[in-house]
PDB file as gemmi writes it, atoms N, CA and C in Angstrom:
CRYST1    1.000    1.000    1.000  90.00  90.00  90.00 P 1                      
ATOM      1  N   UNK A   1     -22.940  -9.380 -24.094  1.00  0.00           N  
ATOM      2  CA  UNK A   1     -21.696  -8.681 -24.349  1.00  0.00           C  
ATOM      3  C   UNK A   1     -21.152  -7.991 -23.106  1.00  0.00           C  
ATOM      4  N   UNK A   2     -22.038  -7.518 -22.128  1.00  0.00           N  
ATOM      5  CA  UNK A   2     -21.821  -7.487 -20.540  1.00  0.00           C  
ATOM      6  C   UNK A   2     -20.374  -8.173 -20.219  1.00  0.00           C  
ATOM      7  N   UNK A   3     -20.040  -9.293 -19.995  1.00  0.00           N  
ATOM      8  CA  UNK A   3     -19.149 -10.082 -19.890  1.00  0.00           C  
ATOM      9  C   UNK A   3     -18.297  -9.727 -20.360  1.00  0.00           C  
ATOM     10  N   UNK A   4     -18.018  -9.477 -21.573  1.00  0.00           N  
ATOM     11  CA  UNK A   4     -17.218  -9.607 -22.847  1.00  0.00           C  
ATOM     12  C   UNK A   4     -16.435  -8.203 -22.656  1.00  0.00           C  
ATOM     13  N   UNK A   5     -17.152  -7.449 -22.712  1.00  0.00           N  
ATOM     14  CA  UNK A   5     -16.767  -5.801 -22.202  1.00  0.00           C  
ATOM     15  C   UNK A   5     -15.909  -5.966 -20.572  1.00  0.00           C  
ATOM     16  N   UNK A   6     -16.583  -6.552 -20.151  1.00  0.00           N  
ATOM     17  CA  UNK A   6     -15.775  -6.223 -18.381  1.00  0.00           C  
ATOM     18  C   UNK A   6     -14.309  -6.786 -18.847  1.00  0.00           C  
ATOM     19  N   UNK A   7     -14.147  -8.354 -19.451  1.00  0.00           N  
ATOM     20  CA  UNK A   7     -12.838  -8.697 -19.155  1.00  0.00           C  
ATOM     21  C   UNK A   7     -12.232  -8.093 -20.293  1.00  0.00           C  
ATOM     22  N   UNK A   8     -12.583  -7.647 -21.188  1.00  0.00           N  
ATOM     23  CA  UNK A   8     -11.458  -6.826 -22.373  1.00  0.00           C  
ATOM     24  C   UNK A   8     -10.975  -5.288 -21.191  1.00  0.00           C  
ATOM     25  N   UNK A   9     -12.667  -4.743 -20.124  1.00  0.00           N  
ATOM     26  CA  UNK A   9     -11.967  -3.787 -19.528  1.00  0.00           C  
ATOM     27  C   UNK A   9     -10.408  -4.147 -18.438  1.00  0.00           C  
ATOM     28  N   UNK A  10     -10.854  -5.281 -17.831  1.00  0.00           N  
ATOM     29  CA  UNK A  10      -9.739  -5.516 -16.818  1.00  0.00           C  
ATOM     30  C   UNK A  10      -8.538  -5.927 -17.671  1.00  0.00           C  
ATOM     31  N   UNK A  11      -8.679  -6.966 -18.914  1.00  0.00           N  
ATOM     32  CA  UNK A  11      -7.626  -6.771 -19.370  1.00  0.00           C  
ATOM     33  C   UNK A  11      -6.405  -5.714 -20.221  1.00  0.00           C  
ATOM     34  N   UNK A  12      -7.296  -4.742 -20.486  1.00  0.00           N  
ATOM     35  CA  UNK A  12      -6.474  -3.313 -21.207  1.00  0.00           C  
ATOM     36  C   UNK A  12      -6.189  -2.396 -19.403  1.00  0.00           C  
ATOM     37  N   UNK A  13      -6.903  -2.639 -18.510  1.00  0.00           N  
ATOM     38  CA  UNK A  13      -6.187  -2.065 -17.179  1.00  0.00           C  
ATOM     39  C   UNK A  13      -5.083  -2.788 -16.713  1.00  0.00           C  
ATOM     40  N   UNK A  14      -4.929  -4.189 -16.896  1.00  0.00           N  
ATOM     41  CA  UNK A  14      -3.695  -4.985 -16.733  1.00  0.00           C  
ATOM     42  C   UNK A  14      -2.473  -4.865 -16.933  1.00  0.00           C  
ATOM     43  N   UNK A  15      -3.337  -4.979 -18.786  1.00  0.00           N  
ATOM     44  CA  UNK A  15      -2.317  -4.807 -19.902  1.00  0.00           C  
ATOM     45  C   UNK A  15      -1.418  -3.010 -19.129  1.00  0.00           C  
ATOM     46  N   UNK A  16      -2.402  -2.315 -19.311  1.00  0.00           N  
ATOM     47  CA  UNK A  16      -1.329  -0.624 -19.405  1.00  0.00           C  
ATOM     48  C   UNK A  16      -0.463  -0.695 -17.935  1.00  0.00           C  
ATOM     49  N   UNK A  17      -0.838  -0.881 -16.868  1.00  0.00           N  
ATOM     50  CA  UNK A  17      -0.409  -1.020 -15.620  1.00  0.00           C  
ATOM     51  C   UNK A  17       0.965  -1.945 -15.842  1.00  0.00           C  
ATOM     52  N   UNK A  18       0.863  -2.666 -16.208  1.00  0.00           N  
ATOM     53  CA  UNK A  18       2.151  -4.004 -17.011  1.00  0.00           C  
ATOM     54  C   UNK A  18       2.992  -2.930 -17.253  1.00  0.00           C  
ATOM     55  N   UNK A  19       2.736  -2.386 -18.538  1.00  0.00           N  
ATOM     56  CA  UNK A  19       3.379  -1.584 -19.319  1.00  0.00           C  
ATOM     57  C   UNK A  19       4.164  -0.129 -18.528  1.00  0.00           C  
ATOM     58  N   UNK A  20       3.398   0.119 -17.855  1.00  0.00           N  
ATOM     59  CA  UNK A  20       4.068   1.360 -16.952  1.00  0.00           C  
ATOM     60  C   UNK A  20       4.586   0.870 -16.090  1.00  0.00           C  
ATOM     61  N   UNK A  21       4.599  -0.329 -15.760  1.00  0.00           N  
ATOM     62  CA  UNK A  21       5.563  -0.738 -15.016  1.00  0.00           C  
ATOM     63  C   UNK A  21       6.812  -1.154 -15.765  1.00  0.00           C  
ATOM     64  N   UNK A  22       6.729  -1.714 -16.495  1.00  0.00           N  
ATOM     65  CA  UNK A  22       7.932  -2.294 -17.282  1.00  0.00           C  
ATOM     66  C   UNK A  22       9.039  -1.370 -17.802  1.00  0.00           C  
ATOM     67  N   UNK A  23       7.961  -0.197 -18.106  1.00  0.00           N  
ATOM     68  CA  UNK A  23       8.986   1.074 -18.627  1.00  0.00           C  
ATOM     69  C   UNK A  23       9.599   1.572 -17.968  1.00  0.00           C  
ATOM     70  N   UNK A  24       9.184   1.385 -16.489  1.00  0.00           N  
ATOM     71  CA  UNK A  24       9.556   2.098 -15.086  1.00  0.00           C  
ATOM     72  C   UNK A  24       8.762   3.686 -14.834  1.00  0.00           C  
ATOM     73  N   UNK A  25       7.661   3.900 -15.708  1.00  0.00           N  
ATOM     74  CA  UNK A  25       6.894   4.779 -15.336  1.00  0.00           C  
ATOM     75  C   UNK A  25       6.141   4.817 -13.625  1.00  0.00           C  
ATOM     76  N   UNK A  26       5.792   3.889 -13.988  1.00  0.00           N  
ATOM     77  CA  UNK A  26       5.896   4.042 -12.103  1.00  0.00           C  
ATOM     78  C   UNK A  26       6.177   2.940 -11.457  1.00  0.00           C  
ATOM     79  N   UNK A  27       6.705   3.412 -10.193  1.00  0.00           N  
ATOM     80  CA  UNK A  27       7.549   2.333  -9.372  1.00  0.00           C  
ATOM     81  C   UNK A  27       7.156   0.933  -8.682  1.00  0.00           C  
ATOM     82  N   UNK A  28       7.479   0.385  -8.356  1.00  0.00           N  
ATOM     83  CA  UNK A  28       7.134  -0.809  -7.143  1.00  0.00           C  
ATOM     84  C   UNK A  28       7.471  -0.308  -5.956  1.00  0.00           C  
ATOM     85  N   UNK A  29       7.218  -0.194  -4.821  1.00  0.00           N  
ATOM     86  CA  UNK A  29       7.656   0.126  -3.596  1.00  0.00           C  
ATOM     87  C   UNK A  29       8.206  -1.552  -2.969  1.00  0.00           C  
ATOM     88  N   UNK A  30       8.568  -1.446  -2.214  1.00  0.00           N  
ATOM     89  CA  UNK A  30       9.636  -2.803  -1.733  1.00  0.00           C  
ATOM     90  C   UNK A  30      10.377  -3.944  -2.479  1.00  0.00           C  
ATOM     91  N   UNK A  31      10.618  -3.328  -3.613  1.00  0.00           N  
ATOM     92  CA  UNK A  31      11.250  -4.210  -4.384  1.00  0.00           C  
ATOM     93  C   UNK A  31      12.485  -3.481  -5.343  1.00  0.00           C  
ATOM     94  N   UNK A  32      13.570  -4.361  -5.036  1.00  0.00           N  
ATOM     95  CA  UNK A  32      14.838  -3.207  -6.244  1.00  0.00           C  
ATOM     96  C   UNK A  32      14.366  -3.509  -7.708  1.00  0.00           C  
ATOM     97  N   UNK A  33      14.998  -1.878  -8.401  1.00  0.00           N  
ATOM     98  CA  UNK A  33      14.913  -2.392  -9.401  1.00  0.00           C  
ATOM     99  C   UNK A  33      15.470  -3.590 -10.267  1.00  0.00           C  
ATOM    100  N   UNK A  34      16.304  -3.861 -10.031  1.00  0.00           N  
ATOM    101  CA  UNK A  34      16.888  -5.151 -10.948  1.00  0.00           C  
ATOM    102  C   UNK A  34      16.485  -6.581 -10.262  1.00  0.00           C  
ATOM    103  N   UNK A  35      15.315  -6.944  -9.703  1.00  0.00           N  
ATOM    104  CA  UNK A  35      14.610  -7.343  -9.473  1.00  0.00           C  
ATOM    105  C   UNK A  35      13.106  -7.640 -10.415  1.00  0.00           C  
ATOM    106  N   UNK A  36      12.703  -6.216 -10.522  1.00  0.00           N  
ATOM    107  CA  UNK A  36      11.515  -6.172 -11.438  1.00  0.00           C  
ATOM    108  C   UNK A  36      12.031  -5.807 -12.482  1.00  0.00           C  
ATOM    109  N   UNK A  37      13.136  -5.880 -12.584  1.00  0.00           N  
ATOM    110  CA  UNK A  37      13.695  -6.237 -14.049  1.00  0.00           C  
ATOM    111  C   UNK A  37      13.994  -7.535 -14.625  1.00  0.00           C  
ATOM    112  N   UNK A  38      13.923  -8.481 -13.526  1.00  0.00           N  
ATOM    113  CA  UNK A  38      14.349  -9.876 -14.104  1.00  0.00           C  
ATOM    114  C   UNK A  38      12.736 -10.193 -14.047  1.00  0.00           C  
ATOM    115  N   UNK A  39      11.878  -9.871 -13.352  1.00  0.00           N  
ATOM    116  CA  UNK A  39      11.007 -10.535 -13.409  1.00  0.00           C  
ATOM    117  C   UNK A  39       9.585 -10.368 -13.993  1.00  0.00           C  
ATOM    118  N   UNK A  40       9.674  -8.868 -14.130  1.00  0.00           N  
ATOM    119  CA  UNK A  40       8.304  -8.440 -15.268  1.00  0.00           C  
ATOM    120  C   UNK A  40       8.406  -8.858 -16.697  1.00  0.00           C  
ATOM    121  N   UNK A  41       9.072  -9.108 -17.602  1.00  0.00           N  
ATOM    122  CA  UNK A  41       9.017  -9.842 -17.999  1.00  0.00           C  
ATOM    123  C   UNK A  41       8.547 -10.863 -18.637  1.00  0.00           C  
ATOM    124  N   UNK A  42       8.664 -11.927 -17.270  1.00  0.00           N  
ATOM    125  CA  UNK A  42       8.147 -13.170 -17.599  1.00  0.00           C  
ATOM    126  C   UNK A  42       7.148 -13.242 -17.223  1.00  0.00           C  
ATOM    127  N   UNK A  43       6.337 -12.391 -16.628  1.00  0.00           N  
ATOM    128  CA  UNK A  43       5.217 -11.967 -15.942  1.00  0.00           C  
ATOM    129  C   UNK A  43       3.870 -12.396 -17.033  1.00  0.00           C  
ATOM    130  N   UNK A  44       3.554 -12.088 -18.385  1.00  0.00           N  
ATOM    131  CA  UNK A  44       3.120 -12.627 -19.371  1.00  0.00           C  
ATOM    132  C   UNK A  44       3.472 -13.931 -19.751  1.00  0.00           C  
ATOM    133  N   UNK A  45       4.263 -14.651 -19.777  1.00  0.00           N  
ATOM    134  CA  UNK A  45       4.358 -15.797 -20.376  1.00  0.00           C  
ATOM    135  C   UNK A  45       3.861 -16.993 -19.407  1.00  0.00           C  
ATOM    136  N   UNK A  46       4.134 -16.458 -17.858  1.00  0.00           N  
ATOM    137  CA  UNK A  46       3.562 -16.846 -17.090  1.00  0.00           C  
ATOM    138  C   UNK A  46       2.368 -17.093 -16.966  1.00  0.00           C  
ATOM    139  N   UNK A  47       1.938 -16.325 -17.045  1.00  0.00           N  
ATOM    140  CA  UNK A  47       0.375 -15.804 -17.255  1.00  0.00           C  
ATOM    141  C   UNK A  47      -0.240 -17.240 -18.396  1.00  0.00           C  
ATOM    142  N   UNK A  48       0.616 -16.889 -19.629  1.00  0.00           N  
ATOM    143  CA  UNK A  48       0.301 -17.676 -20.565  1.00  0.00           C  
ATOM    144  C   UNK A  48       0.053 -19.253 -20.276  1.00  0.00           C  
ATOM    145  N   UNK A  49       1.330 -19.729 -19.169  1.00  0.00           N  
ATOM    146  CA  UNK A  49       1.072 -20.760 -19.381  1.00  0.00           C  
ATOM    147  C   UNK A  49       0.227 -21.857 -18.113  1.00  0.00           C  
ATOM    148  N   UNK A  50       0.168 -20.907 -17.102  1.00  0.00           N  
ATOM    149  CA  UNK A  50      -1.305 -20.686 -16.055  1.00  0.00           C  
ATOM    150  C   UNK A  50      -2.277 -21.256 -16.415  1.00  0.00           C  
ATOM    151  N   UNK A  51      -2.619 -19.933 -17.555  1.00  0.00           N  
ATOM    152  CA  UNK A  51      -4.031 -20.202 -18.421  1.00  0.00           C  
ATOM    153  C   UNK A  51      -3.576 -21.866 -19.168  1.00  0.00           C  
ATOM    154  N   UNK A  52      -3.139 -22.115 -19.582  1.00  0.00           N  
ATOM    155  CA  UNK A  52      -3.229 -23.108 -20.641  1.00  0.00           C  
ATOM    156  C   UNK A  52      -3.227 -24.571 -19.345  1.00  0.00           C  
ATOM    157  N   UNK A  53      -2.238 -24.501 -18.398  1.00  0.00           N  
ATOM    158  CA  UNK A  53      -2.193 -25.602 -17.069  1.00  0.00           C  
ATOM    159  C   UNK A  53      -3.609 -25.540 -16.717  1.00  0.00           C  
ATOM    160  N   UNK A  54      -4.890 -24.258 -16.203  1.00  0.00           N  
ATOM    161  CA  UNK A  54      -5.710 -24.345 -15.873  1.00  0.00           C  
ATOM    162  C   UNK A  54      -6.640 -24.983 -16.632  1.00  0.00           C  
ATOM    163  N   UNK A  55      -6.443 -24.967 -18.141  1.00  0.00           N  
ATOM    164  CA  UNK A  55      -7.734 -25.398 -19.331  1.00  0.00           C  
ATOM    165  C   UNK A  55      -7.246 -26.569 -19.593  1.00  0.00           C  
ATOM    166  N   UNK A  56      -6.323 -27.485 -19.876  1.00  0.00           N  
ATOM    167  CA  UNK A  56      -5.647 -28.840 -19.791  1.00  0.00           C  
ATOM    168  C   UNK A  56      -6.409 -29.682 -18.366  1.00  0.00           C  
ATOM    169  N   UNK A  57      -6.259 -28.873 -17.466  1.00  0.00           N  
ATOM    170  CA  UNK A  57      -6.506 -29.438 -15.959  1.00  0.00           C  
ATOM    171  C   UNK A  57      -8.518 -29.768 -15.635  1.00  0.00           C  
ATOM    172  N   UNK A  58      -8.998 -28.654 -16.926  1.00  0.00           N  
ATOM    173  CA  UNK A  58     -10.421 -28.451 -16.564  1.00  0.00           C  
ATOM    174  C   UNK A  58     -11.224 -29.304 -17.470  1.00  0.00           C  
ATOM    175  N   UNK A  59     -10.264 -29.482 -18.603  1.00  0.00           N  
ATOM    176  CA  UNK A  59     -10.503 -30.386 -19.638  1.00  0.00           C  
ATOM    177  C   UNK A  59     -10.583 -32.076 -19.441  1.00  0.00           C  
ATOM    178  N   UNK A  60      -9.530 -32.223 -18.216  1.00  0.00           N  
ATOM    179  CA  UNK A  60      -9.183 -33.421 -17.630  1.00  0.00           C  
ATOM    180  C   UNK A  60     -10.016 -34.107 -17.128  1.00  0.00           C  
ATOM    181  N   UNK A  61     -10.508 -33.085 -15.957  1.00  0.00           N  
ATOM    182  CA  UNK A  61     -11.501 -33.652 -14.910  1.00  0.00           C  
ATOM    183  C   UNK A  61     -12.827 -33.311 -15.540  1.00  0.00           C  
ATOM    184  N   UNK A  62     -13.551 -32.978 -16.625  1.00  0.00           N  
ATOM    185  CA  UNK A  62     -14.661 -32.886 -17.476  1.00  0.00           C  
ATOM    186  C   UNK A  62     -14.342 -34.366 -17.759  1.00  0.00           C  
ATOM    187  N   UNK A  63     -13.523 -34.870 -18.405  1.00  0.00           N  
ATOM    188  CA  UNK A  63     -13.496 -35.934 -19.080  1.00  0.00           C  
ATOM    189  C   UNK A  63     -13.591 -37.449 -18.106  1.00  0.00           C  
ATOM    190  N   UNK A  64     -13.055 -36.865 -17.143  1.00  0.00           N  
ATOM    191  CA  UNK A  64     -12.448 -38.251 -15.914  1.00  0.00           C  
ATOM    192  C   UNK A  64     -14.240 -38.156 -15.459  1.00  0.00           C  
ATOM    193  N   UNK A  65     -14.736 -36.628 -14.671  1.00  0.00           N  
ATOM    194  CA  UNK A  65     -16.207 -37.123 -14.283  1.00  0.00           C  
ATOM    195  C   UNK A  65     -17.380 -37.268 -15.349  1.00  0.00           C  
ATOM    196  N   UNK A  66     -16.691 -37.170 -16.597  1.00  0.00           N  
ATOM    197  CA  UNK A  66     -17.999 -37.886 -17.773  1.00  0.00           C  
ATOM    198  C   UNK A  66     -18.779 -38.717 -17.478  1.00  0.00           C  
ATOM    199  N   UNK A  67     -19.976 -38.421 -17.428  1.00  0.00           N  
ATOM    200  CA  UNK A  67     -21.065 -39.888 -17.148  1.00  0.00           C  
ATOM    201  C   UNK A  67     -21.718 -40.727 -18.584  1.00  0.00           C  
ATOM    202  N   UNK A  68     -21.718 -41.768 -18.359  1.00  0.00           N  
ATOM    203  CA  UNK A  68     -21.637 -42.761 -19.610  1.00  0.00           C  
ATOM    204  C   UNK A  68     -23.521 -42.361 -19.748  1.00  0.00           C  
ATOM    205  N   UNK A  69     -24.122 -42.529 -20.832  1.00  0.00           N  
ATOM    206  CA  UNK A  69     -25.281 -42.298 -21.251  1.00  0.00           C  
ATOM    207  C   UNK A  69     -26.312 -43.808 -22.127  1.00  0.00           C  
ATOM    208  N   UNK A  70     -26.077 -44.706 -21.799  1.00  0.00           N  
ATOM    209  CA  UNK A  70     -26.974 -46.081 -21.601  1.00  0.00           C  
ATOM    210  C   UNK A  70     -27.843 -45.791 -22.511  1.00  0.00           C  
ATOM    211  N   UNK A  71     -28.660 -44.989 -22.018  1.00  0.00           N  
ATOM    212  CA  UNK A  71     -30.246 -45.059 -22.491  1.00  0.00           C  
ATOM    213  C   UNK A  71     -29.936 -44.011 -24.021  1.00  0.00           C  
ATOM    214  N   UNK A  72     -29.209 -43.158 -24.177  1.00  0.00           N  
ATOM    215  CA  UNK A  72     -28.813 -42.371 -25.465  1.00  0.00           C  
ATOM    216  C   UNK A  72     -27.848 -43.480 -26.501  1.00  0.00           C  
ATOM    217  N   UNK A  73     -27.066 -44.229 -25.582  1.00  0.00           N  
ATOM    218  CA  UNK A  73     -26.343 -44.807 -26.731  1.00  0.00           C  
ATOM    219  C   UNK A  73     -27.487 -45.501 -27.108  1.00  0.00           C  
ATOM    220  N   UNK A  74     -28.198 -46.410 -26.462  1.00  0.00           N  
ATOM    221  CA  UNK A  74     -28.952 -47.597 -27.036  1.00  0.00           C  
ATOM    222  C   UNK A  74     -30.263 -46.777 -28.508  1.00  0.00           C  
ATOM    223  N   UNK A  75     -31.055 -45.892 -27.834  1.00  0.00           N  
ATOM    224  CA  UNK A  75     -31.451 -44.880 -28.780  1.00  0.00           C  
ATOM    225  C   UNK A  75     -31.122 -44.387 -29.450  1.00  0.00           C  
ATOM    226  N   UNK A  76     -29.891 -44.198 -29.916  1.00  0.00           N  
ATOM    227  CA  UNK A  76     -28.661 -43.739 -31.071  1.00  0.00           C  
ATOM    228  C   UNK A  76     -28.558 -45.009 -31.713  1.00  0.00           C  
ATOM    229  N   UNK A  77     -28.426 -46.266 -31.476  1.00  0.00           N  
ATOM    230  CA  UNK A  77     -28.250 -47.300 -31.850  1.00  0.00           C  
ATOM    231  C   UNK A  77     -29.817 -47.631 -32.481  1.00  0.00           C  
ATOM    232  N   UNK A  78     -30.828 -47.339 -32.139  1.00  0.00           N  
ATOM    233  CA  UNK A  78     -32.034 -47.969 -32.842  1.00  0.00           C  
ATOM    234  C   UNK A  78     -32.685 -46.670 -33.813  1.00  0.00           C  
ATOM    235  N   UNK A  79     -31.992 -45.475 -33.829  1.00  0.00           N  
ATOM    236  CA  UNK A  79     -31.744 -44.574 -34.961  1.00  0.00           C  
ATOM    237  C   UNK A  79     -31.497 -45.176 -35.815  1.00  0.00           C  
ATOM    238  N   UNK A  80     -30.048 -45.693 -35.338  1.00  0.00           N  
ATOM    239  CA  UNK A  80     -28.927 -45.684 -36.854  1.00  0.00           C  
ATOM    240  C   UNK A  80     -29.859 -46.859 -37.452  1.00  0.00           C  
ATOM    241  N   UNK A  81     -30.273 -48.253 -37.017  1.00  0.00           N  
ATOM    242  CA  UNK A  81     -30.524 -49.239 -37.936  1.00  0.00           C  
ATOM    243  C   UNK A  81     -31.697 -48.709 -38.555  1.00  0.00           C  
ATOM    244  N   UNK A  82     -32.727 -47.907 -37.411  1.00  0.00           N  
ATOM    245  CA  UNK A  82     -33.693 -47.057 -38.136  1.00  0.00           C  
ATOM    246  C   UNK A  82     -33.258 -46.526 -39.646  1.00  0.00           C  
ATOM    247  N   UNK A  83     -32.567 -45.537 -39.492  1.00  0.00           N  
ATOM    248  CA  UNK A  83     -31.611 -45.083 -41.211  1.00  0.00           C  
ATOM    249  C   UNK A  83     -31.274 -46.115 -41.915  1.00  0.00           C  
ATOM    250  N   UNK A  84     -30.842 -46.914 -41.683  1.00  0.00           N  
ATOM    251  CA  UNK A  84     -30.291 -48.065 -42.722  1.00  0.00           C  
ATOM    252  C   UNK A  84     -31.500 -48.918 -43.918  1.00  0.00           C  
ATOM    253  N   UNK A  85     -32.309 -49.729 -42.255  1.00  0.00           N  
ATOM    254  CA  UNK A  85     -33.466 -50.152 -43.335  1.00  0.00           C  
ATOM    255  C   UNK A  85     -34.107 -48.993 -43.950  1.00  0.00           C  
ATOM    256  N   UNK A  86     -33.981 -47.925 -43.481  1.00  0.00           N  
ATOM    257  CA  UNK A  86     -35.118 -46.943 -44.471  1.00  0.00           C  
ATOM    258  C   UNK A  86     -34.251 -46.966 -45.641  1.00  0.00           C  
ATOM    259  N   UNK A  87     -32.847 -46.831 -45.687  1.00  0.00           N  
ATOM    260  CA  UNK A  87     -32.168 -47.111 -46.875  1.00  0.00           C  
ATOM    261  C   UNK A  87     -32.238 -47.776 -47.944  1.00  0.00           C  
ATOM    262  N   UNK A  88     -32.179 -49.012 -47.025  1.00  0.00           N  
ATOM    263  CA  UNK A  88     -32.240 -50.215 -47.822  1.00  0.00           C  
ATOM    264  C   UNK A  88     -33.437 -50.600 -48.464  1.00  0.00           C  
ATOM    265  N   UNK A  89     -34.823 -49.835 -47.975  1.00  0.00           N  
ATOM    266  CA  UNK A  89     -35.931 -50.355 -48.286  1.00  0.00           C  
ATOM    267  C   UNK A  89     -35.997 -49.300 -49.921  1.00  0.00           C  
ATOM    268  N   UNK A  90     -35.287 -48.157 -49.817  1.00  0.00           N  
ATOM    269  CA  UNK A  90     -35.281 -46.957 -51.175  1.00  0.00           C  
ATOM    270  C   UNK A  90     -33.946 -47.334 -52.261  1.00  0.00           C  
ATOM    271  N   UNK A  91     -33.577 -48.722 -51.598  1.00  0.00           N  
ATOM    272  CA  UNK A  91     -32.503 -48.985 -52.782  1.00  0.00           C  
ATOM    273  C   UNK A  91     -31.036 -49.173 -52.426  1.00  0.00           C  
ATOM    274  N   UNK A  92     -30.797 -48.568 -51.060  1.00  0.00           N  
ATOM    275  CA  UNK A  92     -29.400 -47.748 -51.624  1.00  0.00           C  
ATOM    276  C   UNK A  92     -28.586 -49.381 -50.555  1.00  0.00           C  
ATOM    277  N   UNK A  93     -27.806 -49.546 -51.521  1.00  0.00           N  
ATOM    278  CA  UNK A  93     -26.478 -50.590 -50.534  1.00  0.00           C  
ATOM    279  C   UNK A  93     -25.828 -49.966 -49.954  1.00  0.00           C  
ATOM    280  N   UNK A  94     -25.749 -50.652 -48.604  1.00  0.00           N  
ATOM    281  CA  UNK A  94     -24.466 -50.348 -47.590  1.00  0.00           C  
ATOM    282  C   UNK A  94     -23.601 -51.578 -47.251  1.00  0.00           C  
ATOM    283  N   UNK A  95     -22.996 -51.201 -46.564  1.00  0.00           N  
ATOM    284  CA  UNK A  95     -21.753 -52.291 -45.926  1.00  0.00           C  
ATOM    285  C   UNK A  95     -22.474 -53.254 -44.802  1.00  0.00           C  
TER     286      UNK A  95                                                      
END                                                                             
């Protein structure tokens, strides 16, 4: 839960810092306001869709460097007929 605790902490320090900014509780230095008015904002949705480009992207290349498993399929394969005749030997029809 180590883990779990740190990023709920950084994210409620994010989150409020966001928020006091947005309200204009405290300022930006080098930037006008109607500036960080167009752009805080979108500052979350951004965020949102980051995260989702990064897990699409991580999901991708998991899948592209998948290594094929030979020796599991073939052993999965002398399972299954394993199950069947035991089936077939207690009665039961299959396809």
């Amino acid at each position: 839960m180590a883990r779990a605790h740190r990023v709920a902490t950084y994210a409620c320090v994010f989150i409020l810092i966001h928020l006091l900014i947005l309200f204009a509780v405290l300022p930006i230095p080098f930037l006008e306001p109607d500036i960080v008015d167009q752009l805080l904002p979108v500052i979350p949705w951004w965020l949102l869709v980051s995260f989702g480009a990064y897990s699409l992207a991580s999901l991708g290349l998991g899948l592209f460097t998948f290594q094929d498993c030979p020796d599991a399929y073939h052993d999965l394969l002398k399972e299954i007929n394993d199950a069947k005749n035991d089936l077939r030997e207690k009665g039961v029809t299959m396809d």
